[in-house]
MARMARLUM-390656 format. One record per residue (C-alpha): residue in one letter; x, y, z; residue number from 1. Coordinates in nm, 2 decimals, always signed. Each point is the difference from the previous one (the first is absolute). Layout:
+-----+--------+--------+--------+-----+
: res :     c1 :     c2 :     c3 :   n :
+-----+--------+--------+--------+-----+
:   A :      X :      Y :      Z : NUM :
...
+-----+--------+--------+--------+-----+
//
This chain:
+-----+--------+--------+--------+-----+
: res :     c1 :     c2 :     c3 :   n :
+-----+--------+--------+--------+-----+
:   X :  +1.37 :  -0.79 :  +0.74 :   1 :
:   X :  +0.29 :  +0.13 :  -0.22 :   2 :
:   X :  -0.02 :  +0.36 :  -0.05 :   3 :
:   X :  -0.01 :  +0.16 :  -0.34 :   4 :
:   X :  +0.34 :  -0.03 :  -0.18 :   5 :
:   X :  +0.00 :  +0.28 :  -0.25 :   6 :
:   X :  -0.15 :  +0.32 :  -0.02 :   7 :
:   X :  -0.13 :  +0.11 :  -0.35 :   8 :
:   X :  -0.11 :  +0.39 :  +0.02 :   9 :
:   X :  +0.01 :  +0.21 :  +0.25 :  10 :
:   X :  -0.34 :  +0.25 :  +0.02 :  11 :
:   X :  -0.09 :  +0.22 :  -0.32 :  12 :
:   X :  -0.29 :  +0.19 :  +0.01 :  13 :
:   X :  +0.05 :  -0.05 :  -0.36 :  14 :
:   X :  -0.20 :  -0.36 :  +0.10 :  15 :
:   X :  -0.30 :  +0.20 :  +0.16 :  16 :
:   X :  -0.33 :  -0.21 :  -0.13 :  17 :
:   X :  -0.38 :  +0.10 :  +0.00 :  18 :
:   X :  -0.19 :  -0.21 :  +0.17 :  19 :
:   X :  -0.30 :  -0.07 :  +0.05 :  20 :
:   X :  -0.04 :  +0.12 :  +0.37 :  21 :
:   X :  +0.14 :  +0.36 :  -0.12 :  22 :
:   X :  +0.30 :  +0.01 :  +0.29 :  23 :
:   X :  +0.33 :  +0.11 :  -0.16 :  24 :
:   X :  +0.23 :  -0.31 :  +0.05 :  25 :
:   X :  +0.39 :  +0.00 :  -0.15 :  26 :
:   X :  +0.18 :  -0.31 :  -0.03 :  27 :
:   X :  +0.30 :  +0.00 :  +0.34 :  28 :
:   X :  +0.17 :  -0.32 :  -0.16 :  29 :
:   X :  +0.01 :  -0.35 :  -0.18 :  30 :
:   X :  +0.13 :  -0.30 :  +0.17 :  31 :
:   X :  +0.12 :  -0.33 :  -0.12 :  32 :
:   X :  -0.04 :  -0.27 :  +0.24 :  33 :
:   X :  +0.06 :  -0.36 :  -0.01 :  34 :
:   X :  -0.25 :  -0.19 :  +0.27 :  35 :
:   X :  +0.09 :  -0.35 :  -0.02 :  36 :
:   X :  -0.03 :  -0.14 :  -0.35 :  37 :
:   X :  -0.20 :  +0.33 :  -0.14 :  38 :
:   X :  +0.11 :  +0.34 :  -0.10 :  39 :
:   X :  -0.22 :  +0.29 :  +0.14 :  40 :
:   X :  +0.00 :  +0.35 :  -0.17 :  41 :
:   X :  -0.09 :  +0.24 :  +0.29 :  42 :
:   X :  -0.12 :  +0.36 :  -0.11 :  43 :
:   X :  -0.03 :  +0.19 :  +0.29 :  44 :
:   X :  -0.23 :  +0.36 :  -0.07 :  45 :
:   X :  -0.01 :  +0.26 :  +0.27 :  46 :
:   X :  -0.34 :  +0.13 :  +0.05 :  47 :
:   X :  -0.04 :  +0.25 :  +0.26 :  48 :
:   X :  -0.38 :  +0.01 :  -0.03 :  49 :
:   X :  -0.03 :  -0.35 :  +0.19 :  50 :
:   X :  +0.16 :  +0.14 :  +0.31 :  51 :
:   X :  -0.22 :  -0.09 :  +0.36 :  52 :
:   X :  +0.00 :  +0.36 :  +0.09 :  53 :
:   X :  -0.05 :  +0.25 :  -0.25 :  54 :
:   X :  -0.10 :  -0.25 :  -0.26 :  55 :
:   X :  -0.30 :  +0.05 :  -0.24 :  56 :
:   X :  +0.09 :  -0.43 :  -0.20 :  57 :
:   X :  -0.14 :  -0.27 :  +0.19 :  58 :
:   X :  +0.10 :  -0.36 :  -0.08 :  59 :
:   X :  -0.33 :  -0.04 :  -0.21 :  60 :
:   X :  +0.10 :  +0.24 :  -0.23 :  61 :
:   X :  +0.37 :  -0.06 :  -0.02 :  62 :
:   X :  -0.06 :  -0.41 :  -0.07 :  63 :
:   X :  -0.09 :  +0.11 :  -0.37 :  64 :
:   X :  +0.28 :  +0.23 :  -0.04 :  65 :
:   X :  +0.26 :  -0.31 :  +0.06 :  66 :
:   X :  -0.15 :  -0.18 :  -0.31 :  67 :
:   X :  +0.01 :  +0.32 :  -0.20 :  68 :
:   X :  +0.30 :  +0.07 :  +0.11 :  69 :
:   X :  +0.13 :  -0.40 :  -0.12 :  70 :
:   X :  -0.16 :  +0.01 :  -0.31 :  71 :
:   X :  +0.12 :  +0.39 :  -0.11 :  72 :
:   X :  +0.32 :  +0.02 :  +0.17 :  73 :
:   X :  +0.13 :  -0.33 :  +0.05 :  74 :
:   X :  -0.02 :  -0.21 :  -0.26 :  75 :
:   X :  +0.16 :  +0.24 :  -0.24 :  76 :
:   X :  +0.25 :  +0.08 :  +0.22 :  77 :
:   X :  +0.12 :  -0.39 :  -0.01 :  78 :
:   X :  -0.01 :  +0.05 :  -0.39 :  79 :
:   X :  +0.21 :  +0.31 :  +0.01 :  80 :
:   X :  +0.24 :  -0.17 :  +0.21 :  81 :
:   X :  -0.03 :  -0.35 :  -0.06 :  82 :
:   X :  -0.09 :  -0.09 :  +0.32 :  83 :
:   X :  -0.17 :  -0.34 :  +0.08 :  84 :
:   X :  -0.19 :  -0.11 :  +0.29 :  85 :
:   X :  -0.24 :  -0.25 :  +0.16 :  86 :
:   X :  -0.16 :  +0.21 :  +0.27 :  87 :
:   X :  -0.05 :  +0.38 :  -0.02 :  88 :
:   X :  -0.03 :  +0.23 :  +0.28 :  89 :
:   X :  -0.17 :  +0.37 :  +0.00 :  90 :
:   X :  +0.02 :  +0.16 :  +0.35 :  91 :
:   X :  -0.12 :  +0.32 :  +0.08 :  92 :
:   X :  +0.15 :  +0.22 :  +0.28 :  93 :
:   X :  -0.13 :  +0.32 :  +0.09 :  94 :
:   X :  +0.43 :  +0.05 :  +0.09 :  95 :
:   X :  +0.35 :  -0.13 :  -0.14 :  96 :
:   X :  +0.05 :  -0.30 :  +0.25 :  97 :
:   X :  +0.31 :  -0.20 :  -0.05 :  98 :
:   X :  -0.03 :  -0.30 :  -0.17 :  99 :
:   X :  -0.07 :  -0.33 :  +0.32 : 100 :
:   X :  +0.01 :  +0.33 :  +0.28 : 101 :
:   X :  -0.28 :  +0.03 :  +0.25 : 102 :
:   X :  -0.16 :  +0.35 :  -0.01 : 103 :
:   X :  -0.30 :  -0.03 :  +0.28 : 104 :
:   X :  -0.14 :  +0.33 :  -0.12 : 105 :
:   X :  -0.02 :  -0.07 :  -0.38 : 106 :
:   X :  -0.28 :  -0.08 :  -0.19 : 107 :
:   X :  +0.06 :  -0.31 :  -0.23 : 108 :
:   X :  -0.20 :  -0.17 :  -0.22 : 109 :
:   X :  +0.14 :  -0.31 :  -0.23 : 110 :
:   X :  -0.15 :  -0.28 :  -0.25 : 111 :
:   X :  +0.13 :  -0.27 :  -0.23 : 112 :
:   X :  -0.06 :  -0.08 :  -0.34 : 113 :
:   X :  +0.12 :  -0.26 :  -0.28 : 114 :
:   X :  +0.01 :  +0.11 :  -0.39 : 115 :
:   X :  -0.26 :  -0.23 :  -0.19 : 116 :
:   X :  -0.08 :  +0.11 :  -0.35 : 117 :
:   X :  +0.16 :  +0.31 :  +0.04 : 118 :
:   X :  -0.18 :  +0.13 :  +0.30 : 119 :
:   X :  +0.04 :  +0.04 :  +0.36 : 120 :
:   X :  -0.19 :  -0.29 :  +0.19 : 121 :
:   X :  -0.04 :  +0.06 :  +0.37 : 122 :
:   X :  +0.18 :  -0.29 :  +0.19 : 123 :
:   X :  -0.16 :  -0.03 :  +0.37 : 124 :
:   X :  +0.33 :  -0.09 :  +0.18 : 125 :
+-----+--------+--------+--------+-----+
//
């Protein structure tokens, strides 16, 4: 696996979204990433809330969040920047974790999704 090749944004809590869960959760970063023939866009959140010890957001609730989070954040974000992909990622993080480093004691949750229609469709990888 090729790790990502550009970094778009670093964090901004300028990027915070509601969603539906309620947990406060800023964009960290966006990723470009080219995994064999397909571009993936990988928007990586931080939300502390999911954390193993301390945390109050299990994965139940945090599942919707991701979609919320591709359909609010994501795809306009591609249109502001012009940014095209075949696969995107939302992760959530309940830390900053370095983009392909191993962090035993984070919390992290990810899913994958294709744009169909304008809309986020959950891709079971």
């Amino acid at each position: 696996m090729k790790l990502a090749a550009a970094l778009i944004l670093a964090a901004t809590s300028a990027l915070a979204v509601d969603v539906p869960s309620g947990q406060p959760v800023d964009l960290q970063e966006v990723l470009v990433d080219q995994m064999g023939d397909e571009t993936w866009l990988r928007f990586r959140f931080i939300a502390p809330q999911i954390a193993r010890n301390g945390g109050t957001i299990g994965y139940d609730a945090a599942g919707p969040d991701m979609k919320v989070l591709c359909d609010t954040l994501a795809i306009p974000y591609m249109a502001q920047y012009a940014l095209t992909g075949d696969v995107i990622v939302i992760s959530l993080a309940d830390r900053a974790v370095e983009f392909g480093a191993a962090d035993a004691g984070a919390t992290q949750f990810f899913e994958a999704y294709r744009l169909k229609n304008g809309t986020c469709i959950w891709e079971a990888l």
